[in-house]
PDB file with SEQRES, HELIX, SHEET and CRYST1 records, atoms N, CA, C and O in Angstrom:
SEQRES   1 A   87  UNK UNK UNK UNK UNK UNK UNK UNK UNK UNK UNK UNK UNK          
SEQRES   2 A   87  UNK UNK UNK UNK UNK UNK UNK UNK UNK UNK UNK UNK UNK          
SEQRES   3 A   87  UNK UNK UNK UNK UNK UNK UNK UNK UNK UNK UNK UNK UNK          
SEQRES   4 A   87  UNK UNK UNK UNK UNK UNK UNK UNK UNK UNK UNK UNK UNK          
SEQRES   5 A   87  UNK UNK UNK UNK UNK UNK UNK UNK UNK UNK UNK UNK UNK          
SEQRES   6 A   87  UNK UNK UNK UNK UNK UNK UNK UNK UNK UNK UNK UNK UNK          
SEQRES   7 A   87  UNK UNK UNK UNK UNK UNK UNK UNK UNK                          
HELIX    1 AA1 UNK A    2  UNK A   12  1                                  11    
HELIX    2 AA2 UNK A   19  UNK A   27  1                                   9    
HELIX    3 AA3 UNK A   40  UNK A   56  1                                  17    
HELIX    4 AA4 UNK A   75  UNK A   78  1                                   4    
CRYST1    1.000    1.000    1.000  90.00  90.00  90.00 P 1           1          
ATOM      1  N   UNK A   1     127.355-112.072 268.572  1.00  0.00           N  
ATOM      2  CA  UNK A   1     127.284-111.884 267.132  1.00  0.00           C  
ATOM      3  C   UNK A   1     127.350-113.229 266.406  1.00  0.00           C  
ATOM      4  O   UNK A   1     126.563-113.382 265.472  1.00  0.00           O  
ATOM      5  N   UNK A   2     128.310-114.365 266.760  1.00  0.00           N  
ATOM      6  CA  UNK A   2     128.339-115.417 265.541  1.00  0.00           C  
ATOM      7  C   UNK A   2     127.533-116.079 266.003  1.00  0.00           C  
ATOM      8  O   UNK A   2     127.474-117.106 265.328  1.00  0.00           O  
ATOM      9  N   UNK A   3     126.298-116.118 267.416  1.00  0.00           N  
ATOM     10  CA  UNK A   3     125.158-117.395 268.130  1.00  0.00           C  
ATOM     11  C   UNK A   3     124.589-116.304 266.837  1.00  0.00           C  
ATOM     12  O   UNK A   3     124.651-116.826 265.724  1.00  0.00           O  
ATOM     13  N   UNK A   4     124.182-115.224 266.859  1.00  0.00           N  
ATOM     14  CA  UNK A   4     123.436-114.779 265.419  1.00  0.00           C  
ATOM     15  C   UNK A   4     123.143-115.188 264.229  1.00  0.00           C  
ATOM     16  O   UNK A   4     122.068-115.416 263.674  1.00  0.00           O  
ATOM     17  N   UNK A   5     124.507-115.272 263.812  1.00  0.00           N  
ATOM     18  CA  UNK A   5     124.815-115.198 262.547  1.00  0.00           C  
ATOM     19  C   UNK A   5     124.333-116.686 261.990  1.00  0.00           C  
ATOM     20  O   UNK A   5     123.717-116.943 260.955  1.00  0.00           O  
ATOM     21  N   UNK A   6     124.989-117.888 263.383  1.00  0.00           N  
ATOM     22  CA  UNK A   6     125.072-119.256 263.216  1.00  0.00           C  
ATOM     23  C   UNK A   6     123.474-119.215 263.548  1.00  0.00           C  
ATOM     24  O   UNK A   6     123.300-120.335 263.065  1.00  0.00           O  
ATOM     25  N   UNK A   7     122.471-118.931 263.876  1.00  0.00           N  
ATOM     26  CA  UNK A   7     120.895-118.922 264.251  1.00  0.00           C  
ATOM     27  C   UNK A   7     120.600-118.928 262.652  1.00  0.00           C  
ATOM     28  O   UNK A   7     120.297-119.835 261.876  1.00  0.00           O  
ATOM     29  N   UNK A   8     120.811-117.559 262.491  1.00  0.00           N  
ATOM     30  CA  UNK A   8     120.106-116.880 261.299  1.00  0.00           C  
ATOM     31  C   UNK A   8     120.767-118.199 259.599  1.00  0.00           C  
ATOM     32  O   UNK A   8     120.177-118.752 258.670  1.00  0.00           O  
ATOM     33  N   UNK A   9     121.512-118.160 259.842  1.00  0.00           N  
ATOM     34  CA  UNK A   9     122.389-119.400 258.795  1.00  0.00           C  
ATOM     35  C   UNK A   9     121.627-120.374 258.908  1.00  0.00           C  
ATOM     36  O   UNK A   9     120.790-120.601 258.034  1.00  0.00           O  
ATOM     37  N   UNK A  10     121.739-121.083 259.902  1.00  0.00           N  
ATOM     38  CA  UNK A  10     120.664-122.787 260.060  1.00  0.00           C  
ATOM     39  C   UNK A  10     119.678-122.018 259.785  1.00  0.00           C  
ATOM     40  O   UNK A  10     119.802-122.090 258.563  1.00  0.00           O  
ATOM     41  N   UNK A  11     118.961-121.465 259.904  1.00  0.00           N  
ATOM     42  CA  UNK A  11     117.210-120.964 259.791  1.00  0.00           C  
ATOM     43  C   UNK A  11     117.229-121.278 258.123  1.00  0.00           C  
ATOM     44  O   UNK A  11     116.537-122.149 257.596  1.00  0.00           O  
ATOM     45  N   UNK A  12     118.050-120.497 257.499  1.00  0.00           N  
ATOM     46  CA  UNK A  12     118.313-120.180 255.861  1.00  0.00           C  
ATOM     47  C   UNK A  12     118.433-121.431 255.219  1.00  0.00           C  
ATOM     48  O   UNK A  12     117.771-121.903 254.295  1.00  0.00           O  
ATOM     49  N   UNK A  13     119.630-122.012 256.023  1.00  0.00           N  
ATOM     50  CA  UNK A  13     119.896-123.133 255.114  1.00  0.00           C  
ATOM     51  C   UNK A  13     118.881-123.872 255.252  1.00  0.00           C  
ATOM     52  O   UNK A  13     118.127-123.907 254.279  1.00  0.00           O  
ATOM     53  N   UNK A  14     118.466-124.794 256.611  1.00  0.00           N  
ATOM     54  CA  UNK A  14     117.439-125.622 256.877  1.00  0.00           C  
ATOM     55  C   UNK A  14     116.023-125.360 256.861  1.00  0.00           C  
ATOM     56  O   UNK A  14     115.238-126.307 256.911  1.00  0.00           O  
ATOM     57  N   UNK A  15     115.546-123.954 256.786  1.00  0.00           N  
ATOM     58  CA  UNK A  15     114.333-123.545 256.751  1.00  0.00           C  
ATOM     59  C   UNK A  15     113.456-124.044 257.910  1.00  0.00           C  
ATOM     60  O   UNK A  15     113.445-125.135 258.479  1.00  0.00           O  
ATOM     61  N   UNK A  16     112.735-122.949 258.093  1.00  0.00           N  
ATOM     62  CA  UNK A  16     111.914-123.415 259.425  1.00  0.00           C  
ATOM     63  C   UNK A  16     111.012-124.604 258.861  1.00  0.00           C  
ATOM     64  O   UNK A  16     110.623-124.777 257.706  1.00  0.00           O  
ATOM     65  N   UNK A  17     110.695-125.698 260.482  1.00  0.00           N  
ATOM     66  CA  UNK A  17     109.967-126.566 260.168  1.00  0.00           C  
ATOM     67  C   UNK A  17     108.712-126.576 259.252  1.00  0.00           C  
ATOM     68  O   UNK A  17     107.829-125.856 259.717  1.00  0.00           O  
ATOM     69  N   UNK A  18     108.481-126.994 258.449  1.00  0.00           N  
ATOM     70  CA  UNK A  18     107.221-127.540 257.138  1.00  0.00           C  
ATOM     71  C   UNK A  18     107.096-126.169 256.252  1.00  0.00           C  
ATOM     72  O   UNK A  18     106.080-125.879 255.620  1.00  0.00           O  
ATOM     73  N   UNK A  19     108.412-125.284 256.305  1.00  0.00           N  
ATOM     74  CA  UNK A  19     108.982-124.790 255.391  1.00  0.00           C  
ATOM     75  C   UNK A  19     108.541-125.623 253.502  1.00  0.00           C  
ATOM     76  O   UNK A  19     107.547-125.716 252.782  1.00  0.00           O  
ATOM     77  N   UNK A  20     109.767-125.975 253.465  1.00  0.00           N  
ATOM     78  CA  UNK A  20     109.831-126.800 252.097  1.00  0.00           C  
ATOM     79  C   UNK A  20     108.444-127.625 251.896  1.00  0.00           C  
ATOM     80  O   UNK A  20     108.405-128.044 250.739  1.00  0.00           O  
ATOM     81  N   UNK A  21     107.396-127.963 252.576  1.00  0.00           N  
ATOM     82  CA  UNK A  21     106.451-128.334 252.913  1.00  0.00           C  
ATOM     83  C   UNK A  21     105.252-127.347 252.035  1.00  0.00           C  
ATOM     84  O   UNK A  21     104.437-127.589 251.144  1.00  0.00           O  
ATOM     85  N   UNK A  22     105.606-126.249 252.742  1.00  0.00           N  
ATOM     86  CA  UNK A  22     104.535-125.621 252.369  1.00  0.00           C  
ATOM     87  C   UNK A  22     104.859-124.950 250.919  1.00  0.00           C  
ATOM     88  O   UNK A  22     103.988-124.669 250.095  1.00  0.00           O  
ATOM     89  N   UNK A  23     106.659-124.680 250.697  1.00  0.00           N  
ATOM     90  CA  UNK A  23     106.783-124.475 248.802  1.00  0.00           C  
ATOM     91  C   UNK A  23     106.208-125.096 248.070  1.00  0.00           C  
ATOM     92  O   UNK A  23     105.588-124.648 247.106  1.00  0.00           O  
ATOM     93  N   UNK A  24     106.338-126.663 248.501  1.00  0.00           N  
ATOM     94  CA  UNK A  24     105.753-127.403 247.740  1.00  0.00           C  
ATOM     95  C   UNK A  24     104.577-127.497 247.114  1.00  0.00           C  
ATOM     96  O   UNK A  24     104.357-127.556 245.905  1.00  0.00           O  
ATOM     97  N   UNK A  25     103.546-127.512 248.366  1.00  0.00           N  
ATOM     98  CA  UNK A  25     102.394-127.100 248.189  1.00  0.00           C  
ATOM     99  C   UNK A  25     101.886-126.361 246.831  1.00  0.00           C  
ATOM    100  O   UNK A  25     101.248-126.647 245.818  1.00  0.00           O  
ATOM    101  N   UNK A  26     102.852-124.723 247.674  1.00  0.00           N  
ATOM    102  CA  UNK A  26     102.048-123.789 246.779  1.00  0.00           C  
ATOM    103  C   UNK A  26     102.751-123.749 245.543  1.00  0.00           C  
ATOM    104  O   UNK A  26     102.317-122.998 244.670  1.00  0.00           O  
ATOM    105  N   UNK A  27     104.199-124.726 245.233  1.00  0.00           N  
ATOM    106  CA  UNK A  27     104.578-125.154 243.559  1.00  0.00           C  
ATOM    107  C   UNK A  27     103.761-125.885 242.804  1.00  0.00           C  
ATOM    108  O   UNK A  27     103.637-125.775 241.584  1.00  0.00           O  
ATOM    109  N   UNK A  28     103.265-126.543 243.421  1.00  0.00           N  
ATOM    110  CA  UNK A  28     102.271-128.008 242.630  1.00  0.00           C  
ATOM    111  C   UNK A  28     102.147-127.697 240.938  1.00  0.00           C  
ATOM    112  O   UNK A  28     102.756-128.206 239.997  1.00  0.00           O  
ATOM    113  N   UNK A  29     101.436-126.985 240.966  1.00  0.00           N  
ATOM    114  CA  UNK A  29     101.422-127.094 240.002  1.00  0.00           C  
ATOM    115  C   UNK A  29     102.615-126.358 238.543  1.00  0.00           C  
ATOM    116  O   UNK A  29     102.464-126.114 237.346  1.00  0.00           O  
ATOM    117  N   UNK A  30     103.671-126.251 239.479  1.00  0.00           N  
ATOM    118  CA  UNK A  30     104.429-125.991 238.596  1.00  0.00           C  
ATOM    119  C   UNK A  30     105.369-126.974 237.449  1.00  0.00           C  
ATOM    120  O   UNK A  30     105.986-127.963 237.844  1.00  0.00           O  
ATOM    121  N   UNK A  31     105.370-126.599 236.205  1.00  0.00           N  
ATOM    122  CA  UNK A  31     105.784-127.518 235.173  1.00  0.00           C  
ATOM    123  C   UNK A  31     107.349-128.026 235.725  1.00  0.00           C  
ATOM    124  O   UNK A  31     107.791-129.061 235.227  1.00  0.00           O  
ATOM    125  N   UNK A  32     108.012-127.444 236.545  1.00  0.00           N  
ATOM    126  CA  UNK A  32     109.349-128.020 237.091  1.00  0.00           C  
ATOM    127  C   UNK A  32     109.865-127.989 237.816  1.00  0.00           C  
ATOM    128  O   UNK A  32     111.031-127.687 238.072  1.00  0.00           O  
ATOM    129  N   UNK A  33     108.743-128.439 238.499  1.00  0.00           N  
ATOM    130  CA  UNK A  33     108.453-128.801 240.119  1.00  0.00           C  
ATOM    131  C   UNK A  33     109.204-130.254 240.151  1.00  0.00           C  
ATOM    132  O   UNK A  33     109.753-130.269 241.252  1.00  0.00           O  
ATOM    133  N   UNK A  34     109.456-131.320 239.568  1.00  0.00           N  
ATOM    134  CA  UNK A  34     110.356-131.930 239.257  1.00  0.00           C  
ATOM    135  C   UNK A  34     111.587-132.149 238.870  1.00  0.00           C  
ATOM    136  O   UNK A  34     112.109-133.233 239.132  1.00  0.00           O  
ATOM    137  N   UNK A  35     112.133-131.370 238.322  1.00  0.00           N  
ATOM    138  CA  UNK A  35     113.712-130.817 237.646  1.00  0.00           C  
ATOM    139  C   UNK A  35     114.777-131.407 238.733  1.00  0.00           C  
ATOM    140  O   UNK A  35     115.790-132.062 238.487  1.00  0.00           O  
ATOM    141  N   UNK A  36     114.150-130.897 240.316  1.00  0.00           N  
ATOM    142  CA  UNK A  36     115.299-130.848 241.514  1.00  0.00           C  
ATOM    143  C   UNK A  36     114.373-131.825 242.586  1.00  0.00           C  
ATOM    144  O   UNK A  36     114.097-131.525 243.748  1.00  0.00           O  
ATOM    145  N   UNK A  37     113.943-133.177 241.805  1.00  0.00           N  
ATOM    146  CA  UNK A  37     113.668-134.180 242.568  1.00  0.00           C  
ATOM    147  C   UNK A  37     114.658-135.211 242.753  1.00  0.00           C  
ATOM    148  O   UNK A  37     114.622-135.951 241.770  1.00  0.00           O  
ATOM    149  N   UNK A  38     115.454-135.548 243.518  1.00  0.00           N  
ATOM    150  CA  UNK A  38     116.582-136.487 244.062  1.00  0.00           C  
ATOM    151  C   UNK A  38     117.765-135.259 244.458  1.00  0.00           C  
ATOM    152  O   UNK A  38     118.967-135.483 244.316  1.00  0.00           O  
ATOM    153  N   UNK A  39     117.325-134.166 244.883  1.00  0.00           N  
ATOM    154  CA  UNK A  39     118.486-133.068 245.303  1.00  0.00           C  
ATOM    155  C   UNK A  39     118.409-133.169 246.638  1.00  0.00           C  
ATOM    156  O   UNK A  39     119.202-132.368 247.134  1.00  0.00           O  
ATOM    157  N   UNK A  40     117.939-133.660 247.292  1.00  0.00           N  
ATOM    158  CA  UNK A  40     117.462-133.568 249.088  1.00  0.00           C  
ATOM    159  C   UNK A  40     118.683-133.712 249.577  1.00  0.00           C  
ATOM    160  O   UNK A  40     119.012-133.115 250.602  1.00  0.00           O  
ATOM    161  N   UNK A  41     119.790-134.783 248.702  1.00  0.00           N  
ATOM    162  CA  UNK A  41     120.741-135.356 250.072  1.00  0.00           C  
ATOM    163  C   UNK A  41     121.756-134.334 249.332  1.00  0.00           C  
ATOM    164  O   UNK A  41     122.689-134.595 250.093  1.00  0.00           O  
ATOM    165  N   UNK A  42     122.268-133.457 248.524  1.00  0.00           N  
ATOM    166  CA  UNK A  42     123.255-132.744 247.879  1.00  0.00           C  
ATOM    167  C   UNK A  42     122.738-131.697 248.932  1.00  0.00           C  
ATOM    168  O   UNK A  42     123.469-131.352 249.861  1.00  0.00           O  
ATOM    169  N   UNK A  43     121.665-131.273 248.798  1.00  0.00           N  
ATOM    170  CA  UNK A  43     121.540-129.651 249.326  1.00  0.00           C  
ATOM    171  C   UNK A  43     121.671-130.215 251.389  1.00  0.00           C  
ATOM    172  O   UNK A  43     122.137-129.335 252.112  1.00  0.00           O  
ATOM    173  N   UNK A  44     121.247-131.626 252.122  1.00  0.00           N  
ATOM    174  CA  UNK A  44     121.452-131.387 253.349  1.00  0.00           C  
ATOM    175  C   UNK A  44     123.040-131.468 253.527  1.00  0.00           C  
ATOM    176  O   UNK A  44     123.627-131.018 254.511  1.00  0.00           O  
ATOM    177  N   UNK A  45     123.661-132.105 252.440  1.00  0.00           N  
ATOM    178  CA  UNK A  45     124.884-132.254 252.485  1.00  0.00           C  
ATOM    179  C   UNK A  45     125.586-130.913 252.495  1.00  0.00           C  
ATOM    180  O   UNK A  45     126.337-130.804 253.464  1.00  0.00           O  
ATOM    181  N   UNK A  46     125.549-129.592 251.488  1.00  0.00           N  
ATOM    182  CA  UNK A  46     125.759-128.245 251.289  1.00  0.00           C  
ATOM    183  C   UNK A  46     125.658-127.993 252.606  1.00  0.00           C  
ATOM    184  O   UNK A  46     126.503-128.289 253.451  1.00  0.00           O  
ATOM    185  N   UNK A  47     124.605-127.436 252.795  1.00  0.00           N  
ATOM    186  CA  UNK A  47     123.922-127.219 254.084  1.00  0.00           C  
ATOM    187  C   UNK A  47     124.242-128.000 255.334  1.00  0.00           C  
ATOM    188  O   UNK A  47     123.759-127.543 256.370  1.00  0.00           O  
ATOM    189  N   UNK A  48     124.872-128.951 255.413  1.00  0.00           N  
ATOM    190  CA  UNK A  48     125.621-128.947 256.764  1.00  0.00           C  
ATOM    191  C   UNK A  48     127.019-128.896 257.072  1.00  0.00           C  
ATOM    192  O   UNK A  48     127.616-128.946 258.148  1.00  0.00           O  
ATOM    193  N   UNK A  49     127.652-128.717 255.136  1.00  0.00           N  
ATOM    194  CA  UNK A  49     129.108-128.298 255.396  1.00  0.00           C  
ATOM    195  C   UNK A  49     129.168-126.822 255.786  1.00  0.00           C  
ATOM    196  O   UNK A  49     130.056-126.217 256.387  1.00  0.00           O  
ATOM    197  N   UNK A  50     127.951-126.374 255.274  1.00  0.00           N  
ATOM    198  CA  UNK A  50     128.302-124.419 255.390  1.00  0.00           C  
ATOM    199  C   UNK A  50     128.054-124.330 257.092  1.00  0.00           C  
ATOM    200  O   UNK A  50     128.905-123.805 257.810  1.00  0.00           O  
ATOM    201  N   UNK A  51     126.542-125.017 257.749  1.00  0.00           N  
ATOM    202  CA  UNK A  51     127.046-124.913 259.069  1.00  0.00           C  
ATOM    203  C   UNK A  51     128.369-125.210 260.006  1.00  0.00           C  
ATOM    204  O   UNK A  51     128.657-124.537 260.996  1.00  0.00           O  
ATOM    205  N   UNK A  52     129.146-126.370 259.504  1.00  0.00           N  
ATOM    206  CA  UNK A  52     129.686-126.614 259.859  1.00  0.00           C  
ATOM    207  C   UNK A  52     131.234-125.619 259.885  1.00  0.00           C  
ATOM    208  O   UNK A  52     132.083-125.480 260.764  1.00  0.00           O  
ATOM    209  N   UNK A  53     131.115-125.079 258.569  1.00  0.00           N  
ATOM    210  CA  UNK A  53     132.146-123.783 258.655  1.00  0.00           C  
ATOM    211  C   UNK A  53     131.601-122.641 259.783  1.00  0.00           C  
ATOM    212  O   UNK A  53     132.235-122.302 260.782  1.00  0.00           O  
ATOM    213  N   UNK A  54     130.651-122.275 259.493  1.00  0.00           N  
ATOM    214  CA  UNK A  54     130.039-121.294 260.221  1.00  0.00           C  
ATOM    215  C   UNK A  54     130.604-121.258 261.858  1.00  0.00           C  
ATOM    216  O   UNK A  54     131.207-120.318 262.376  1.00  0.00           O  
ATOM    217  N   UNK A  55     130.154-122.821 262.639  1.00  0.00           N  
ATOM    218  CA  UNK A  55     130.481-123.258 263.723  1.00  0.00           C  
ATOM    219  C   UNK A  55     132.003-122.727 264.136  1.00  0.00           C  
ATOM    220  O   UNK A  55     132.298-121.983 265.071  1.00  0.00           O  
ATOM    221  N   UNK A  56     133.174-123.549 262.809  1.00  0.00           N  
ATOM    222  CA  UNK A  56     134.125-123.319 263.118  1.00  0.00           C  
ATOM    223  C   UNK A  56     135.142-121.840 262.792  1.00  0.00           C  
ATOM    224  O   UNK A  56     136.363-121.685 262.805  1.00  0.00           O  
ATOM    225  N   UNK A  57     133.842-120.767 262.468  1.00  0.00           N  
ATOM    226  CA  UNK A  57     134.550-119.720 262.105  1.00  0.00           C  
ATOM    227  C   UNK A  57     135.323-118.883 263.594  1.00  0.00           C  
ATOM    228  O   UNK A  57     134.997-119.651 264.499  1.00  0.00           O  
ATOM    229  N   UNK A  58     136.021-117.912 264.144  1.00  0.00           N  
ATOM    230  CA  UNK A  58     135.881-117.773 265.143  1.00  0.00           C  
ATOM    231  C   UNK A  58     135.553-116.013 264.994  1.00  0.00           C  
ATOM    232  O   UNK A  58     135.854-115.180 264.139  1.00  0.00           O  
ATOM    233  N   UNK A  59     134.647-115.944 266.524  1.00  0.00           N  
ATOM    234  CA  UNK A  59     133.777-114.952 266.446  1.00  0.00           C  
ATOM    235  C   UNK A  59     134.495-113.278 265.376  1.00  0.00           C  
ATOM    236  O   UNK A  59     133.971-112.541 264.541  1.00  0.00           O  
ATOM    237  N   UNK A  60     135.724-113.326 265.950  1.00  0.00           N  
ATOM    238  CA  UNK A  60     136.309-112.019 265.416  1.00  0.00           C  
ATOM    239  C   UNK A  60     136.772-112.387 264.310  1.00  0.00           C  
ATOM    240  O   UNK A  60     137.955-112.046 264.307  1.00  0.00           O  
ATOM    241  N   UNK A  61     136.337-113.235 262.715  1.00  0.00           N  
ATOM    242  CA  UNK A  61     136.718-113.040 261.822  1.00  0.00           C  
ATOM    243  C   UNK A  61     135.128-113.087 261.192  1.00  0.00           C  
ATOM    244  O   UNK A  61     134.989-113.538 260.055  1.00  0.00           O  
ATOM    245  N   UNK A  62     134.123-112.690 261.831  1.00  0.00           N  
ATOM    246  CA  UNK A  62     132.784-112.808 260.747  1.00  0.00           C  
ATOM    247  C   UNK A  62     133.105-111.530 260.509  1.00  0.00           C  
ATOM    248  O   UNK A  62     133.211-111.602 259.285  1.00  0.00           O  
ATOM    249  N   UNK A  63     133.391-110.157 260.831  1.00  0.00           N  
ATOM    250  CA  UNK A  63     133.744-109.296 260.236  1.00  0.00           C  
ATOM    251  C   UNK A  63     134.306-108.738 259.265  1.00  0.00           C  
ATOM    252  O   UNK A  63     133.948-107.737 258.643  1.00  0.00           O  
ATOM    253  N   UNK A  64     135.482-109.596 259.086  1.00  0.00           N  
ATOM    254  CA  UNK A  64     136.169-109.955 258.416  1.00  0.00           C  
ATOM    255  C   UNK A  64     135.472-109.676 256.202  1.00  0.00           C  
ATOM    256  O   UNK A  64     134.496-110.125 255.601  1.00  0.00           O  
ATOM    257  N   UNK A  65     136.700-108.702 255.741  1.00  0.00           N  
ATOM    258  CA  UNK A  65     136.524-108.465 254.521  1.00  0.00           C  
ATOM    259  C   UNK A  65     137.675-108.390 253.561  1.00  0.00           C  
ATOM    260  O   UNK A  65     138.607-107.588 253.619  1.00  0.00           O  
ATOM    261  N   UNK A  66     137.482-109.359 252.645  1.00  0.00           N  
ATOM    262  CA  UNK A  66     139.139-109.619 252.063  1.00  0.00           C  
ATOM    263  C   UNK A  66     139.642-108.173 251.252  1.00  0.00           C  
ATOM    264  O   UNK A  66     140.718-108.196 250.655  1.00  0.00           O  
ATOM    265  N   UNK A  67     138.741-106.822 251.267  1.00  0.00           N  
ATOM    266  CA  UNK A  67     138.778-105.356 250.642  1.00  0.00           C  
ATOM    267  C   UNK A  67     137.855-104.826 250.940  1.00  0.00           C  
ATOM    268  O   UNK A  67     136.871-105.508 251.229  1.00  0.00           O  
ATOM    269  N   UNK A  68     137.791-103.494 250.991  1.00  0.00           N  
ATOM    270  CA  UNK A  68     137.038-102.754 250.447  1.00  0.00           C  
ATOM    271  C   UNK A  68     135.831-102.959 249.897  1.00  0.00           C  
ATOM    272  O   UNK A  68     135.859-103.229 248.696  1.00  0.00           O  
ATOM    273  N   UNK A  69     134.853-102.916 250.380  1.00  0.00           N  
ATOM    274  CA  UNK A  69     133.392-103.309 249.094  1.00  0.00           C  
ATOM    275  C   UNK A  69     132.936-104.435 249.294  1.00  0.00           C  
ATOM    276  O   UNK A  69     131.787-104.744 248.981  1.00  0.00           O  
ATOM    277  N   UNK A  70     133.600-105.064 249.737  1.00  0.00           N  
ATOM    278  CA  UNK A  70     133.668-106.700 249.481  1.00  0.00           C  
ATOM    279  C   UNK A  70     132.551-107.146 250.788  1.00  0.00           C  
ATOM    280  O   UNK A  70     132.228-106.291 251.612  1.00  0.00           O  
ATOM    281  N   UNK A  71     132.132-108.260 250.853  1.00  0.00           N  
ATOM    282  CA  UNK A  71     130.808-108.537 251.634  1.00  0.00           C  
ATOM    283  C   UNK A  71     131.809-109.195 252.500  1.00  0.00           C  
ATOM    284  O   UNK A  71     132.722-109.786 251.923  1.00  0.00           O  
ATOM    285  N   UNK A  72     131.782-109.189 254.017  1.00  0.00           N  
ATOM    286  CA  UNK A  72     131.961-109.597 254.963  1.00  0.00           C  
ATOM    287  C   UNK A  72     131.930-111.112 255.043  1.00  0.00           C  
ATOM    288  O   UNK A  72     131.166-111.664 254.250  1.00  0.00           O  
ATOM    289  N   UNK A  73     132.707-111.954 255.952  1.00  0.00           N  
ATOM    290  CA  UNK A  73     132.315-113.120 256.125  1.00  0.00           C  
ATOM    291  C   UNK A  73     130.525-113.343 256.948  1.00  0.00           C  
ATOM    292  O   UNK A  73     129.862-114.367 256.779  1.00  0.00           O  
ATOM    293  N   UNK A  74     130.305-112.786 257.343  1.00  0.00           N  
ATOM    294  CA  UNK A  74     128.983-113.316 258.184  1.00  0.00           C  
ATOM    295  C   UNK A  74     127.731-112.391 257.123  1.00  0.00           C  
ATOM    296  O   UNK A  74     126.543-112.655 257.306  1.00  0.00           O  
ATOM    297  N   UNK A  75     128.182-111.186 255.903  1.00  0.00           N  
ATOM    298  CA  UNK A  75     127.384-110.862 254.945  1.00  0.00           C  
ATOM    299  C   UNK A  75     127.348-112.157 254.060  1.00  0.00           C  
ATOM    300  O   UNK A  75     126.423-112.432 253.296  1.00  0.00           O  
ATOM    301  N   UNK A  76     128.148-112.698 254.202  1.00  0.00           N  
ATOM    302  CA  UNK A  76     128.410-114.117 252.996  1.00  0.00           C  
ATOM    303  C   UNK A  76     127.699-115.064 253.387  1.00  0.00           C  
ATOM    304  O   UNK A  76     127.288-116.032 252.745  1.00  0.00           O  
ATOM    305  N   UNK A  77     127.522-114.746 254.632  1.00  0.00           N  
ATOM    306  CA  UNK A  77     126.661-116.169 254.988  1.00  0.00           C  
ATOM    307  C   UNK A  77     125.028-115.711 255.295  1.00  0.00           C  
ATOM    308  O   UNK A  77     124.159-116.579 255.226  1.00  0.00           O  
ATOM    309  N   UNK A  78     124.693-114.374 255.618  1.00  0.00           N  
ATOM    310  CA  UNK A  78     123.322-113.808 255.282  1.00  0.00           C  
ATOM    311  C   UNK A  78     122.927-113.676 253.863  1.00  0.00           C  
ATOM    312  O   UNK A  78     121.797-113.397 253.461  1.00  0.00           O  
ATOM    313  N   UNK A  79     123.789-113.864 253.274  1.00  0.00           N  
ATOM    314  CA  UNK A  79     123.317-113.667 251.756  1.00  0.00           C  
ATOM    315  C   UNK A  79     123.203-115.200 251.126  1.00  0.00           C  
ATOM    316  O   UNK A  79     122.963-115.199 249.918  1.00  0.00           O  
ATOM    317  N   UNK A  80     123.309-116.238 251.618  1.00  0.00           N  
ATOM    318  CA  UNK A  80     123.276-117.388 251.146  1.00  0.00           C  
ATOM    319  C   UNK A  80     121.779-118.115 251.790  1.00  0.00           C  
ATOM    320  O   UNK A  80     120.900-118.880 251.393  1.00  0.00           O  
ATOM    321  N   UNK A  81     122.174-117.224 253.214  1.00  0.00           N  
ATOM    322  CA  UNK A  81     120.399-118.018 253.643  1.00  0.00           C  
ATOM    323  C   UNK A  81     119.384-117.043 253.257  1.00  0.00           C  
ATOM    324  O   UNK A  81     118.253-117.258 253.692  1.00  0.00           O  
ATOM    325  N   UNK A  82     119.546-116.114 252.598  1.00  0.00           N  
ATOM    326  CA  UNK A  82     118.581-114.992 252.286  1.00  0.00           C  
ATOM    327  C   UNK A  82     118.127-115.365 250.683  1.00  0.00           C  
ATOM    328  O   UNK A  82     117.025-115.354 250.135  1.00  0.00           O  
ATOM    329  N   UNK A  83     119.267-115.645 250.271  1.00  0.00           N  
ATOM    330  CA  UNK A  83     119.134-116.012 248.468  1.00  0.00           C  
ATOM    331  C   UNK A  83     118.360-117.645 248.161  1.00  0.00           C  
ATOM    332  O   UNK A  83     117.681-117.968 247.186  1.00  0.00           O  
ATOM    333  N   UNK A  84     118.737-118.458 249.329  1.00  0.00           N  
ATOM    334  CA  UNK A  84     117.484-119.544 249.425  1.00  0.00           C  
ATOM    335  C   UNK A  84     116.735-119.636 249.939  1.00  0.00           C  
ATOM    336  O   UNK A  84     116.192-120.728 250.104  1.00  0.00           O  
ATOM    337  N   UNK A  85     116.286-118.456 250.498  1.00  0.00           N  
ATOM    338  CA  UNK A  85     114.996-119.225 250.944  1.00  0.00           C  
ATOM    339  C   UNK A  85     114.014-117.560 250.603  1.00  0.00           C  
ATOM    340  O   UNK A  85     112.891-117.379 251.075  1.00  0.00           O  
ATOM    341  N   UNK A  86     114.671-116.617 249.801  1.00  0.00           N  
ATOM    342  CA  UNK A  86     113.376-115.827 249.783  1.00  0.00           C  
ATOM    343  C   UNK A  86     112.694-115.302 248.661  1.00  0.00           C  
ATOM    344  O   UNK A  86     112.113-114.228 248.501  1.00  0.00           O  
ATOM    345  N   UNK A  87     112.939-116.579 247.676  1.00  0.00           N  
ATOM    346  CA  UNK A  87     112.846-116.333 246.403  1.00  0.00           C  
ATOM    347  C   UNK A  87     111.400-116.028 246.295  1.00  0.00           C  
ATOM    348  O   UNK A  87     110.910-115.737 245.204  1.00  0.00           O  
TER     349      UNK A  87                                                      
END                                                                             
């Protein structure tokens, strides 16, 4: 379950190869397509502290839900690589 979770996470965060490549592309011509130019080293930075939690979570707490309702630790982390990259 967490070789999963930790797969599916790097995929999200880092996006498959020529990923961001090909947004680009098909942004071009967008008016603010610039806005989040000099963000590269904030977001690999994000993105390798969240792996790096991920790594050190241990397997029997991705289950893990602080209540009722509440999204799981390893829902928390599908919902972060799901919310960037499938806009």
């Amino acid at each position: 379950m967490k070789g999963l979770v930790l797969f599916v996470t790097m995929i999200g965060l880092l996006g498959l190869p020529g990923a961001r490549t090909a947004r680009a592309q098909a942004k071009a011509e967008d008016p603010l397509d610039g806005l989040w130019q000099g963000y590269d080293g904030e977001w690999r930075h994000v993105s390798q502290q969240l792996i790096a939690l991920a790594e050190a979570t241990p397997e029997d707490k991705f289950a893990w839900r602080p209540a009722p309702g509440v999204r799981s630790t390893s829902e928390v982390y599908m919902h972060i690589a799901m919310a960037n990259f499938t806009c």
